[in-house]
C-alpha positions, 0 to 999 in steps of 0.5 A, a space after each residue: 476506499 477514502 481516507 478522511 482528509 485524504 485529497 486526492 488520495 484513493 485506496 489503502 496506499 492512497 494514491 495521488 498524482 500519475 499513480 490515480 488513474 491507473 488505480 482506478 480503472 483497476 478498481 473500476 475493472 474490479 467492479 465490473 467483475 463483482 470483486 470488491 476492491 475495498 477488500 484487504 485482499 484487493 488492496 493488497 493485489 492491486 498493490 503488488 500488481 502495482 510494484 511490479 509494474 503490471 499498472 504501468 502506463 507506456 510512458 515508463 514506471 508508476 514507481 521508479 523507487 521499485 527496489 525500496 522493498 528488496 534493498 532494505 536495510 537488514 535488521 529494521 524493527 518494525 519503527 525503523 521499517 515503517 519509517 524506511 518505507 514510508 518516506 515522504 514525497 519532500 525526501 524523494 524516499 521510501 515507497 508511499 512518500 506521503 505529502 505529510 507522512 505522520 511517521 510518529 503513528 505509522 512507527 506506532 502502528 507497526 509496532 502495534 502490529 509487531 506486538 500482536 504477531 509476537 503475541 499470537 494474537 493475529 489470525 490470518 485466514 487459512 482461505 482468502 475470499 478474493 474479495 468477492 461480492 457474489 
């Protein structure tokens, strides 16, 4: 999974730097086990897997902001939360902490999403497919 414009950037949550290669390899592994890592689910696998630092390489945390999700402010609507947990990579903050973080349609996009909730209008499967090819 590559976003256009992206860089370096791999995957849903677009990871660069020392995040990378751990990400690819876990794709890799993914592969070689006929699972797609394109899939939703993968993605969102591997992004826990990541936060609770099954990725880690020995030197320490991929991600020494881990508690971004758990020390959230309560109260955020879905603007304020995207903007929380995005950040930016110049402010140090948030969890994805984008080189350019394009807050105005992340914020939009959450609420997009908050309104198809409210709404009822989002589905999820009742049985996730593992993101397997085979």
């Amino acid at each position: 999974m590559i976003e256009a414009g992206s860089g370096a950037g791999r995957g849903a949550m677009q990871y660069t730097g020392l995040r990378r290669p751990p990400y690819d390899a876990a794709r890799e592994q993914a592969l070689s086990e006929g699972i797609d890592p394109n899939s939703n689910e993968w993605q969102e696998i591997y992004f826990a897997q990541e936060y609770a630092g099954l990725h880690d390489p020995a030197e320490g945390s991929l991600i020494g902001w881990c508690c971004v999700f758990e020390d959230r402010p309560a109260g955020l609507d879905p603007a304020a939360a995207a903007a929380y947990w995005t950040g930016s990579a110049e402010s140090g903050e948030g969890y994805f902490r984008p080189g350019t973080p394009h807050s105005e349609r992340r914020q939009a996009e959450a609420m997009r999403i908050w309104d198809l909730i409210e709404a009822g209008d989002l589905l999820i499967p009742s049985e996730p497919d593992h993101g397997r090819t085979n």
